[in-house]
KEMIVEX-590695 format. One line per 2 residues: their letters; for each residue x, y, z of N, C-alpha, C. Coordinates in steps of 0.02 Angstrom, whole numbers, plus 50000, padded with zeros to 5 digits. Each point is the difference from the previous one (the first is absolute). Layout:
% KEMIVEX-590695
A> X:Y:Z:X:Y:Z:X:Y:Z  ...
% end
This chain:
% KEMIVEX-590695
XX> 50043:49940:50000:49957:50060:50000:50044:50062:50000  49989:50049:49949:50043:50077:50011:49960:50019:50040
XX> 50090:50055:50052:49959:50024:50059:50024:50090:50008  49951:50014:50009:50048:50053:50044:50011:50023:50048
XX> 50052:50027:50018:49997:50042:50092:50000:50075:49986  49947:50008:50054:50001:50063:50020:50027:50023:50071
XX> 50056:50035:50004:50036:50036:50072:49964:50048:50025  49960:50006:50052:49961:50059:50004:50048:50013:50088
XX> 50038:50067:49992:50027:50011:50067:49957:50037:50062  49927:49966:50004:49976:50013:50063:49958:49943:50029
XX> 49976:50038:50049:49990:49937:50047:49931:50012:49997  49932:49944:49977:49984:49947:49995:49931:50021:50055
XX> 49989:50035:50035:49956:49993:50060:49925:50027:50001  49990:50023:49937:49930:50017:49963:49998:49997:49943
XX> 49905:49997:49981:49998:49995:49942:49972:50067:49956  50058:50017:49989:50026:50069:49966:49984:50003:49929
XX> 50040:50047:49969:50017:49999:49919:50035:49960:49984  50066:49970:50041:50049:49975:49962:49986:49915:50015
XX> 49925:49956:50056:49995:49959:49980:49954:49986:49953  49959:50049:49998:49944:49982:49954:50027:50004:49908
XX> 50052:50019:50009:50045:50007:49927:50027:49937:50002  50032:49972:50044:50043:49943:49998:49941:49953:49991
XX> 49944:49988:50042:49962:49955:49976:49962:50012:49923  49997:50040:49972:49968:49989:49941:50047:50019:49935
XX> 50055:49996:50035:50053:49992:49949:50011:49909:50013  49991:49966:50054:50006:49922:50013:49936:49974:49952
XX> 49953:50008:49998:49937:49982:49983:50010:50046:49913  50031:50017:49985:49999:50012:49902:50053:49953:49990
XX> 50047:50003:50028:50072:49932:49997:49977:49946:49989  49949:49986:50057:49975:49926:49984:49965:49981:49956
XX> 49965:50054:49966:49933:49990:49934:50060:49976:49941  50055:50009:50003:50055:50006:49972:50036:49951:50003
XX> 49995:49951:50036:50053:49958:50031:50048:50015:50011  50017:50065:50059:50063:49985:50016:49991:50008:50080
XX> 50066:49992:50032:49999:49995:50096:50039:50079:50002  49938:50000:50070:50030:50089:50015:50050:49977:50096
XX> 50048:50030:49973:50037:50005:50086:49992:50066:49993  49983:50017:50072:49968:50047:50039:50063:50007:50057
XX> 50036:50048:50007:50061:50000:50023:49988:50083:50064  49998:49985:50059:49990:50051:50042:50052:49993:50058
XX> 49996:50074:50047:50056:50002:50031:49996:49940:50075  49912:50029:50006:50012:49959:50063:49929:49946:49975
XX> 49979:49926:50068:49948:49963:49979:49933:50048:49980  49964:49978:49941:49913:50040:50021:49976:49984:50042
XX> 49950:50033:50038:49961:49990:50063:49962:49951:49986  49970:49966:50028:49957:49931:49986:49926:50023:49923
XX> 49992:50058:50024:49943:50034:49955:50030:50029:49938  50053:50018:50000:50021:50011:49924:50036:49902:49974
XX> 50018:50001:50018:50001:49924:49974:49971:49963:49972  49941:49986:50024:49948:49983:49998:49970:50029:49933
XX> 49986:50074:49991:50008:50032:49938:50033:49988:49957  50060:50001:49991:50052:49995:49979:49997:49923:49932
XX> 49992:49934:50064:50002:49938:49991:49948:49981:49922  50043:49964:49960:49985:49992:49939:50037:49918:49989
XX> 49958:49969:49955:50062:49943:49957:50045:50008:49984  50008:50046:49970:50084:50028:49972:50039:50045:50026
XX> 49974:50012:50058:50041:50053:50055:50032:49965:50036  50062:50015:50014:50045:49990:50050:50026:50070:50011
XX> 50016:50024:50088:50033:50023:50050:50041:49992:50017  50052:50055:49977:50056:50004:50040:50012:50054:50047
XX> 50052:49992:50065:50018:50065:50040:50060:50008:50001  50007:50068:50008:50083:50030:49979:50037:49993:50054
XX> 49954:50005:50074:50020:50034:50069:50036:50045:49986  49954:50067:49962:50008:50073:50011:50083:50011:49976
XX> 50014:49943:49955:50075:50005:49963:49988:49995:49948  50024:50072:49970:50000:50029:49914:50059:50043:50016
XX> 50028:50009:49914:50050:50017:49986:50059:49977:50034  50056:50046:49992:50087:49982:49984:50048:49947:50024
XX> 49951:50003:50064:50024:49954:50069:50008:49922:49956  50044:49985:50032:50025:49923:49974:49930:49938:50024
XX> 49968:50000:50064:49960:49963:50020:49922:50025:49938  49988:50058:49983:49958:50026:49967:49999:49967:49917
XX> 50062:49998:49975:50029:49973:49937:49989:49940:49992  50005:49965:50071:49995:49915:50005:49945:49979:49996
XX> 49956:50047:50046:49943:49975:50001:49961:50005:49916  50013:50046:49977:49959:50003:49934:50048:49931:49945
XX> 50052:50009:50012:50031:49966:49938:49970:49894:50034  49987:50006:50049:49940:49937:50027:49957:49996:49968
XX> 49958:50071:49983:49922:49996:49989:50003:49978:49904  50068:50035:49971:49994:49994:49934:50040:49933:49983
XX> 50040:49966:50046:50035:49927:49982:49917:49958:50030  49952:50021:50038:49950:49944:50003:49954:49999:49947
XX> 49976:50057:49972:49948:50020:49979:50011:49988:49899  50054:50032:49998:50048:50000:49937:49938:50064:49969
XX> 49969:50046:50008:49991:50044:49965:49982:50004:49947  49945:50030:49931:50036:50025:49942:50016:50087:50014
XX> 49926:50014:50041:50009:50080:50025:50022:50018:50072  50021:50061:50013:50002:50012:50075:49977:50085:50006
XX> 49971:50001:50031:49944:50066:50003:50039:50022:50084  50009:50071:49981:50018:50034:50079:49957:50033:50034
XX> 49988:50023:50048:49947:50052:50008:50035:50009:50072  49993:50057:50013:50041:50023:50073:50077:49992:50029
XX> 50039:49984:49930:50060:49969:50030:50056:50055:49977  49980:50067:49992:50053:50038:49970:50017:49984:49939
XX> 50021:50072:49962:50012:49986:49920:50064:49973:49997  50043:50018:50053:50075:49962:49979:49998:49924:50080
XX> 50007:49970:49975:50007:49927:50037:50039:49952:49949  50023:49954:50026:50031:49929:49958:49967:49960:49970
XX> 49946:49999:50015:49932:49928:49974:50000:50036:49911  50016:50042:49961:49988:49988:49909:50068:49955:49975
XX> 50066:50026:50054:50044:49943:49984:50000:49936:49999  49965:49999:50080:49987:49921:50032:49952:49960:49957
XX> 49953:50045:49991:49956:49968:49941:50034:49940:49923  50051:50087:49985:50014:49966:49935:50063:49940:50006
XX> 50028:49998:50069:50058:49953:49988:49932:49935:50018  49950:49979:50023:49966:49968:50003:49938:49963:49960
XX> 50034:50047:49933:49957:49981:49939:49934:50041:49989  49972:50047:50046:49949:50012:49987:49992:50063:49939
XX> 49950:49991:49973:50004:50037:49937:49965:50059:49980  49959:50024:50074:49983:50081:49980:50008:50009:50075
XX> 50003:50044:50012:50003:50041:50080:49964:50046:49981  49938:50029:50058:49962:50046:49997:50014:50076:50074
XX> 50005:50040:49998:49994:50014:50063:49941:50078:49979  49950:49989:50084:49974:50065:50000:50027:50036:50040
XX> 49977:50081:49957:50029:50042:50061:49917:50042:50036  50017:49986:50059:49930:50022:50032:50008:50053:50038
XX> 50052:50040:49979:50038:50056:50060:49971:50071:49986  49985:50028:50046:49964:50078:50018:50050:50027:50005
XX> 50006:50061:49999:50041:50039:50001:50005:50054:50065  50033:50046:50016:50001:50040:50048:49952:50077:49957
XX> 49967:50033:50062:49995:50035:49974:50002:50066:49960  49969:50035:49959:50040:50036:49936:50049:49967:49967
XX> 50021:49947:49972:50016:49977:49988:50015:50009:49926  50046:50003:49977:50013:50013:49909:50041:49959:49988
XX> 49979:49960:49956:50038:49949:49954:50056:50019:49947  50058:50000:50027:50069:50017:49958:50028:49908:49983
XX> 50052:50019:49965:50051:49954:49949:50036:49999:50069  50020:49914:50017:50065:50000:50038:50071:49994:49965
XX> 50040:50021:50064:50060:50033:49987:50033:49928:49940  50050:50026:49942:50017:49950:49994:50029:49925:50041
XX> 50066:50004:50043:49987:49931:50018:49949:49978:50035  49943:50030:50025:49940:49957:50037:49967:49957:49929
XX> 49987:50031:49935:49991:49991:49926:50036:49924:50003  50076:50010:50008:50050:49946:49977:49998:49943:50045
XX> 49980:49997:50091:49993:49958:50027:49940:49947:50007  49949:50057:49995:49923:49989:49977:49991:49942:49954
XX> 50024:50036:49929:50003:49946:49952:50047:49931:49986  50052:49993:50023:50022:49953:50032:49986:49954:50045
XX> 49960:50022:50061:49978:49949:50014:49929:49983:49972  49957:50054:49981:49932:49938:49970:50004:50022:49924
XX> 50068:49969:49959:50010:49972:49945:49951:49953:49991  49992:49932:50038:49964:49950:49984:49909:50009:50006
XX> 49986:50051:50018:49935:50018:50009:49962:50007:49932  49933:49973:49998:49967:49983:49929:49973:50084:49999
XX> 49960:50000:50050:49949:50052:49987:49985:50055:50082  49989:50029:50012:49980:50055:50053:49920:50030:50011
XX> 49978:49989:50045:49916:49991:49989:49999:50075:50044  49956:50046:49992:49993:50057:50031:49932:50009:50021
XX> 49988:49998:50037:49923:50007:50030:49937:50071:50001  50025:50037:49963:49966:50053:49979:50039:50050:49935
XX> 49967:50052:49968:50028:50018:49956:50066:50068:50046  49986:50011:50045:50032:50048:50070:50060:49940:50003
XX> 50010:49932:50015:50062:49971:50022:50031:50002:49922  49966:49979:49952:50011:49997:49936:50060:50064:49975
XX> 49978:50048:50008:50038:50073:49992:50069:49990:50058  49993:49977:50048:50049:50042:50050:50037:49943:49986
XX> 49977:49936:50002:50061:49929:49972:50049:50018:49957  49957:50025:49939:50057:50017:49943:50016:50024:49993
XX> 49986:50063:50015:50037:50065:50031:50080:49992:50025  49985:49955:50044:50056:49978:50020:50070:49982:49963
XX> 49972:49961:49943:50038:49957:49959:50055:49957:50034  49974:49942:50044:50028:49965:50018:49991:49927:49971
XX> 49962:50017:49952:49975:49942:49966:49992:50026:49935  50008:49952:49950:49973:50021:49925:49913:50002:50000
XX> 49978:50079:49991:49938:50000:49988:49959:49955:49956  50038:49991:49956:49957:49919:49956:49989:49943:50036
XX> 50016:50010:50055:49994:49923:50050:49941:50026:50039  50009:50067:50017:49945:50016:50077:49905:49977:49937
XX> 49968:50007:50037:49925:49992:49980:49950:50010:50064  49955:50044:49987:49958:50006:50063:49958:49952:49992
XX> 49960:49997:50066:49940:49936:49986:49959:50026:50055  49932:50048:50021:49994:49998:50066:49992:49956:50065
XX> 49993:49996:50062:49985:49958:50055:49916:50018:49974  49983:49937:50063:49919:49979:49979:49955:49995:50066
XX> 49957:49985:49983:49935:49996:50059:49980:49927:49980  49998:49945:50032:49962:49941:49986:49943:50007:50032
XX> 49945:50023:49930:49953:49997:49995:49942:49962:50021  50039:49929:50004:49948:49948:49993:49985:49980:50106
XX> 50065:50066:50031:49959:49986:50078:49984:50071:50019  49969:50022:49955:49961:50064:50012:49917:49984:50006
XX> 49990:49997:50061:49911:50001:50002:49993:50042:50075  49961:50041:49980:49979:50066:50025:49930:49958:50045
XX> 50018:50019:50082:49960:49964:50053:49984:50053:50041  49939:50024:50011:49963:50052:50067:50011:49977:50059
XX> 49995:49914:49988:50000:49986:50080:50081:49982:50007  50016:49986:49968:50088:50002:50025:50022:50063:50037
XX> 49989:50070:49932:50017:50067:50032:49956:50007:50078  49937:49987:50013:49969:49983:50042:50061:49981:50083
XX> 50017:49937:49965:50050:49962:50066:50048:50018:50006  50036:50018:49922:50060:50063:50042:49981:50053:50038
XX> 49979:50032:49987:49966:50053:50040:49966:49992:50080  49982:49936:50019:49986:49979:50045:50069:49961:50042
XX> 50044:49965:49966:50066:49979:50000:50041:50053:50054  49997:50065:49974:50036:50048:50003:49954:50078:50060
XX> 49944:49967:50003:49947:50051:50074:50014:50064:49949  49964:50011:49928:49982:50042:49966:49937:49995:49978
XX> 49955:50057:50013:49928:49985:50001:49995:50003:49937  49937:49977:49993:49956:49995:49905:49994:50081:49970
XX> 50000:50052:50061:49987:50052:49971:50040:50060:49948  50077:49953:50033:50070:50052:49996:49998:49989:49913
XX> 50032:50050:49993:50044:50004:49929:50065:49987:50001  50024:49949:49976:50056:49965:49995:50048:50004:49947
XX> 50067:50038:50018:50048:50035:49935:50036:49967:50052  50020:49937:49943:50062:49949:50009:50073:50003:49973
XX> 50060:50017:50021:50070:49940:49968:50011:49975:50016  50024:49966:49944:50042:49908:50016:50063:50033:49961
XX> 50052:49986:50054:50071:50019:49974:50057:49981:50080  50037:50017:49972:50059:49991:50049:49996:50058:50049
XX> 49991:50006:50074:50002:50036:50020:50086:50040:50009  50016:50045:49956:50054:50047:50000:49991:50048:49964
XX> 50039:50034:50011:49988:50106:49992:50015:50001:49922  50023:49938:49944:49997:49998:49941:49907:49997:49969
XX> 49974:49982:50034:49948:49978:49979:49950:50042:50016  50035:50073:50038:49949:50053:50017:49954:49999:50071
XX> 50017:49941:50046:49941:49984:50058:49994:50087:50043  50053:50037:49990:49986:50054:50051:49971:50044:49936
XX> 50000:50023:49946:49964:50016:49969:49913:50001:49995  49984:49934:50000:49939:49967:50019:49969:50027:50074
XX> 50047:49997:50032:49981:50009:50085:49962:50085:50015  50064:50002:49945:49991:50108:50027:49925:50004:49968
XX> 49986:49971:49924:49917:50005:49958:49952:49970:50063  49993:49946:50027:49975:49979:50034:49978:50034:50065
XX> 50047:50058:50025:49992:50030:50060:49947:50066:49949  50028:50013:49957:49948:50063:49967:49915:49959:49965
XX> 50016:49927:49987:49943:49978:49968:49942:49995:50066  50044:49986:50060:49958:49967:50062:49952:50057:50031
XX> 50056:50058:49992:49963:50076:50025:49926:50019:49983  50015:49987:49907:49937:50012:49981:49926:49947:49981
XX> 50030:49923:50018:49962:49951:50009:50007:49947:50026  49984:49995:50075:50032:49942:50044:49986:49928:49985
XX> 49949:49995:49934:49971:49947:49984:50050:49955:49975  50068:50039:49964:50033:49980:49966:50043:49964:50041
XX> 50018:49919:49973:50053:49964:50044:50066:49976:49955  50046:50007:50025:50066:49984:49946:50022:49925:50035
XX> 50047:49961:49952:50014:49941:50019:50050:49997:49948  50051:49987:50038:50060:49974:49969:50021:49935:50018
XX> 50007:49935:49932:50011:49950:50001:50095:50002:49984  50024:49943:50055:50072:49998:49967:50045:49994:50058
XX> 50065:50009:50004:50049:50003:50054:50059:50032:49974  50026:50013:50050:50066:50047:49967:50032:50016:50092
XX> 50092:50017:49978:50006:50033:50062:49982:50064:50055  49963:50032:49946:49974:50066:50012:49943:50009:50023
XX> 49977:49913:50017:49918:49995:50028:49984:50037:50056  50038:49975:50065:50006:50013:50052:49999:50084:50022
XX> 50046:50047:49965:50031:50053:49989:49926:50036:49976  49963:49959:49959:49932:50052:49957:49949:49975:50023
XX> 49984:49955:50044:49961:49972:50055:49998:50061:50050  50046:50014:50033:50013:50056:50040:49991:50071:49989
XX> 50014:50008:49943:49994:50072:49977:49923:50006:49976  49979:49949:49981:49919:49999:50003:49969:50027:50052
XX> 49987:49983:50037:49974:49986:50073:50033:50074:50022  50056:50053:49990:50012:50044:50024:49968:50046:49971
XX> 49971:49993:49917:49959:50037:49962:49937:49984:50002  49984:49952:50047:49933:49999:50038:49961:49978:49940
XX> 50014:49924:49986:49989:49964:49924:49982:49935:50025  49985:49984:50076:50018:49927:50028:49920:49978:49970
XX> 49952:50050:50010:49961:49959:49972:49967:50004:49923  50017:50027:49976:50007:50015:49947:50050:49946:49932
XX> 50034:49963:50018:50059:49981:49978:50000:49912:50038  50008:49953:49934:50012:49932:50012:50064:49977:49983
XX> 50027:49983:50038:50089:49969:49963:49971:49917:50006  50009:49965:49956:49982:49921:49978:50050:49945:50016
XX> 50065:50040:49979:50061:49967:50005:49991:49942:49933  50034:49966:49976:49996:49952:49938:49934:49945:50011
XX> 49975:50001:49935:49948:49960:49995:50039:49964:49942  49968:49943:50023:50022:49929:49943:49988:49996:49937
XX> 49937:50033:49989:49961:49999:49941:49934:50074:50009  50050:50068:49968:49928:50029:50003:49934:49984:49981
XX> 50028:49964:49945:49943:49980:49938:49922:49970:50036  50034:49937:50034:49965:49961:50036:49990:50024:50078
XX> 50010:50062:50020:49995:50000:50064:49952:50067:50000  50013:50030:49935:49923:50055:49994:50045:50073:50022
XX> 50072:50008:49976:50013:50057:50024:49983:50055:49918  49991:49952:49970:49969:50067:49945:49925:50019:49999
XX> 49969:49934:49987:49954:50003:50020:49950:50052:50052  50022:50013:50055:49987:50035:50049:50009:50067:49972
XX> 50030:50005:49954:50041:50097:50018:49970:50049:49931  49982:50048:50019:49958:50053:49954:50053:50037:49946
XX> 50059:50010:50011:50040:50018:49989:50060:49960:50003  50050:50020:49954:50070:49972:50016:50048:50043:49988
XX> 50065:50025:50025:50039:50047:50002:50084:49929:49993  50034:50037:49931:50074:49968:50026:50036:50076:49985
XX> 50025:50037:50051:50016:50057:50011:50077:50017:49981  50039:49943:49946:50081:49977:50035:50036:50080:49973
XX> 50040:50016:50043:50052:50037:49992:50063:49997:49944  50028:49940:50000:50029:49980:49945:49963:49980:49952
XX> 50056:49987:49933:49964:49969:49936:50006:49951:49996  49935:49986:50017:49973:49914:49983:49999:49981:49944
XX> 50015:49948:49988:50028:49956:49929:49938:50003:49974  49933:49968:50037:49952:49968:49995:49941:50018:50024
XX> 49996:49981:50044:49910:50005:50073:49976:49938:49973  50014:49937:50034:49966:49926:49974:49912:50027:50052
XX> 50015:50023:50070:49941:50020:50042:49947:50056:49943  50036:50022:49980:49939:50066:49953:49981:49934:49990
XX> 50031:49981:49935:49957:49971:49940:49962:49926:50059  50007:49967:50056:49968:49968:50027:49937:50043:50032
XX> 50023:50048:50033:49905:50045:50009:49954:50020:49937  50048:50022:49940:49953:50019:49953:49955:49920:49995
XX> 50034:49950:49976:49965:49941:49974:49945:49977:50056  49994:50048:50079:49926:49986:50033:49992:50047:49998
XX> 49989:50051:49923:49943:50041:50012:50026:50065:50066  50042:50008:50001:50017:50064:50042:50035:50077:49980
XX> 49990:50033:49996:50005:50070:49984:50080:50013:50043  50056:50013:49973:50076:50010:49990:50012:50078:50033
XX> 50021:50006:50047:50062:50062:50007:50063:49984:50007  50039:50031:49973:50082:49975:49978:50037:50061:49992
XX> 50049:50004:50011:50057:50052:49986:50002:49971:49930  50041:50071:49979:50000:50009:49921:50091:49996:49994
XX> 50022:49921:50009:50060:49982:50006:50023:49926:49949  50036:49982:49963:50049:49939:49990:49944:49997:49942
XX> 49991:49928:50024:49933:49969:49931:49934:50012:50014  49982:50038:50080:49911:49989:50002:49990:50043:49945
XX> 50017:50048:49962:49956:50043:49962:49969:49946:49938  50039:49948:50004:49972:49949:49935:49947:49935:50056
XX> 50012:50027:50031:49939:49945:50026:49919:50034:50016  49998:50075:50044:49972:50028:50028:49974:50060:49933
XX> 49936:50002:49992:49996:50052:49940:49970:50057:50041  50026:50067:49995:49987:50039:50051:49920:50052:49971
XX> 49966:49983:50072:49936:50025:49970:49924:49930:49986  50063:49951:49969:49936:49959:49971:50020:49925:50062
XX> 50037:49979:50010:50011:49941:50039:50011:50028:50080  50011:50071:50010:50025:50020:50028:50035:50046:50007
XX> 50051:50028:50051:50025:50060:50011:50096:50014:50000  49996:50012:49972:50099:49997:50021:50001:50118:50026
XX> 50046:49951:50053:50025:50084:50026:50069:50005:50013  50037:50053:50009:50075:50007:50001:49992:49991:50080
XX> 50084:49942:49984:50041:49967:50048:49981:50045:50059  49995:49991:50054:49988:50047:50069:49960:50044:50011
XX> 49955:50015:49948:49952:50056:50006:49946:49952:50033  49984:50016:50076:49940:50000:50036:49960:50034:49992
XX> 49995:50064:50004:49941:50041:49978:49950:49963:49930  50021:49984:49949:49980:49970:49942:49989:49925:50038
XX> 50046:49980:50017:49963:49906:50024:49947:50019:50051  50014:50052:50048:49919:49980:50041:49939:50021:49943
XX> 50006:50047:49962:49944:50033:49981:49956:49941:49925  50040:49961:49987:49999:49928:49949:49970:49942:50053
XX> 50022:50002:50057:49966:49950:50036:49926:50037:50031  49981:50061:50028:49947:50023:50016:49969:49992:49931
XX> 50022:50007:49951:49933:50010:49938:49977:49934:50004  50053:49938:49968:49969:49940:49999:49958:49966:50042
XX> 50010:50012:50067:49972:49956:50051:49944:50030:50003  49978:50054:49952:49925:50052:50028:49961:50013:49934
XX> 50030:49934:49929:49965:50013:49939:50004:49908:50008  49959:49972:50001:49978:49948:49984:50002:49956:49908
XX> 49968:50057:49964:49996:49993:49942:50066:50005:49958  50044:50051:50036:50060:50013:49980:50048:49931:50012
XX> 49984:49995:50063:50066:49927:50008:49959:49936:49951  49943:49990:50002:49979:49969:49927:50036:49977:49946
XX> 49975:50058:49979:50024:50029:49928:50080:49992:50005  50025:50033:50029:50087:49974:50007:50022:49929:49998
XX> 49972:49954:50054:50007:49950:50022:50007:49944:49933  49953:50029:49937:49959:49956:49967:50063:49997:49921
XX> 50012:50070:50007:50047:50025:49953:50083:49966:50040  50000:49991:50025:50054:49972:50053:50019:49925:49976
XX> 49924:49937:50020:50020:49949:49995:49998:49990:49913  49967:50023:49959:50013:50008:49935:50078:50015:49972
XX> 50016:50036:50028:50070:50019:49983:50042:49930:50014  49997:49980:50049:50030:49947:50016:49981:49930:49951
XX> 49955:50001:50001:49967:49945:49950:50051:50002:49921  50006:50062:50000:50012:50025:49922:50090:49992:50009
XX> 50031:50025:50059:50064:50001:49981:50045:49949:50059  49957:49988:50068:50040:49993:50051:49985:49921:50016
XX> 49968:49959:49959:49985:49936:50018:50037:49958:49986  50032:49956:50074:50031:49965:50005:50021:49942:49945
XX> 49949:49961:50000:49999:49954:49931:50041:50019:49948  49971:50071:49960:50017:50010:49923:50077:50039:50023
XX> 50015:50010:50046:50057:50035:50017:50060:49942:49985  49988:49945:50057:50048:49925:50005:49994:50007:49936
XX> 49948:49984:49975:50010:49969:49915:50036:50025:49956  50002:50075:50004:50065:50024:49965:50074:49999:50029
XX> 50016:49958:50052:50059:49993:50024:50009:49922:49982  49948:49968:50002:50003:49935:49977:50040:49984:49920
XX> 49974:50036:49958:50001:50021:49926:50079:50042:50018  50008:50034:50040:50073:50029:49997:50043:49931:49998
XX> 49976:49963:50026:50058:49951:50021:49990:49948:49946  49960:50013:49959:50023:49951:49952:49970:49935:49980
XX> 49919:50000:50067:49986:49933:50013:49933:50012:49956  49998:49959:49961:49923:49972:49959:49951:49972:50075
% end
């Protein structure tokens, strides 16, 4: 059976974007006959596994060893003397690592790597210096192709020229569609889950809790949204080190009740954290490659506020799916969250134009399929 591995350098402990990609990149492989290794840093939790688990899937773990390190080298050049490869797909492992060499002294005959990297922000995409150019290309000589996850990573990749632009190709990330079903009584039990009454208006993120992602941004709208309607309840899904730190500063801006911290949920999908929420805000400060969370609220029907940063402007259509406002401007994010939560018809109408969009550009399925077709496989 041809197989391929995919290296994905994180860890495994929800079911996110990057398993719901891995599984329906396992499940087009197999329509295909071929075996997918599924290669992560640490074990999946019993519930992504479980997900995960296919006929032609096999699991591997790195123990949180990628790149240069000699034990890191070993372990992969294991995975490609068991497996024997024809492809090897990267995702999270840095653009310069050893695995396009290791690959090719191991016979394998395309190497793929994505780059899924955000940028800092303001951020301008220049040409690197020549030798970064000369080391760059040297080591991923053996690299087939470069997958870019929005037309925003697309520009700043090649920009770069660390790669021959004839190799890079965008493809966007996706929404698997097929576990999207929109439940009252789910949003219902989150909401009850969480001692948030039926009455509140609920403007949710799901993101990493850190100051990249805007949480004190959000906080400051929230203290001006709360002033002028206490109905309104915010909830932030996620974890980060900065929880603790914006937990506190909450509660000093007199937000304790006003304000839900969730900490990581396993599965928003299935646990009703979209479901539940009238609104959705990803506020990030930096330039995001992507927003896999936008395009997962648009596809239930939810009305978008977003900074006008990285790739959301190609996800988020401003006006019709939703709202994009400049990086740090509170004044503009509270006054986008008071409208929506107080036009019914408006978050509608957005919501509707939202999961359409997604249908049309952001669905998982037809997305794999053109990475499938990158690689060559009938």
């Amino acid at each position: 059976m041809p197989t391929l591995v995919s290296v994905f350098g994180v860890e495994p402990f929800r079911i996110g974007g990057t398993e719901t990609y891995a599984r329906e990149l396992s499940i087009q492989l197999d329509r295909r006959g071929w075996k997918s290794v599924l290669c992560f840093l640490t074990p999946p939790t019993p519930e992504v596994r479980e997900f995960l688990e296919a006929p032609n899937v096999s699991i591997e773990v790195l123990d949180r060893d990628i790149g240069f390190k000699r034990s890191a080298i070993g372990k992969m050049a294991t995975i490609l003397r068991t497996y024997r490869p024809e492809i090897l797909h990267l995702h999270y492992t840095g653009l310069l690592s050893p695995y396009p060499w290791l690959a090719r002294w191991y016979g394998v005959k395309q190497v793929f790597f994505t780059d899924h990297a955000s940028q800092p922000a303001a951020h301008v995409p220049t040409r690197a210096t020549w030798w970064k150019r000369v080391v760059a290309r040297t080591i991923n000589w053996p690299l087939t192709r470069v997958i870019c996850v929005s037309g925003y990573g697309h520009r700043c990749f090649t920009a770069r020229d660390l790669v021959p632009s004839s190799r890079c190709q965008m493809i966007y990330n996706g929404v698997d569609l097929t576990r999207v079903h929109e439940s009252v009584e789910r949003g219902l039990k989150f909401r009850e889950r969480f001692n948030i009454g039926p009455d509140k208006k609920i403007v949710l993120q799901v993101s990493w809790i850190i100051p990249e992602k805007g949480i004190p941004d959000l906080m400051s709208a929230a203290r001006k949204v709360v002033a002028q309607d206490p109905s309104v309840h915010f909830v932030l899904v996620g974890e980060g080190n900065f929880r603790g730190e914006y937990m506190r500063a909450a509660q000093e801006m007199g937000l304790a009740g006003n304000i839900t911290w969730t900490g990581l949920l396993a599965d928003p999908f299935t646990e009703g954290a979209y479901d539940s929420a009238d609104v959705v805000c990803q506020v990030s400060r930096w330039e995001e490659v992507f927003g896999w969370v936008i395009a997962e609220a648009m596809a239930y029907h939810k009305p978008i506020i977003a900074t006008r940063v990285g790739g959301i402007p190609e996800i988020v259509d401003d006006g019709e799916s939703g709202y994009l406002i400049e990086r740090g401007d509170v004044d503009q994010l509270s006054a986008k969250i008071l409208e929506l939560v107080n036009d019914d018809a408006k978050r509608q109408r957005m919501g509707e134009a939202g999961a359409q969009k997604v249908k049309d550009k952001f669905e998982l399925r037809k997305n794999v399929a053109q990475l499938v077709a990158s690689y060559g496989i009938d």
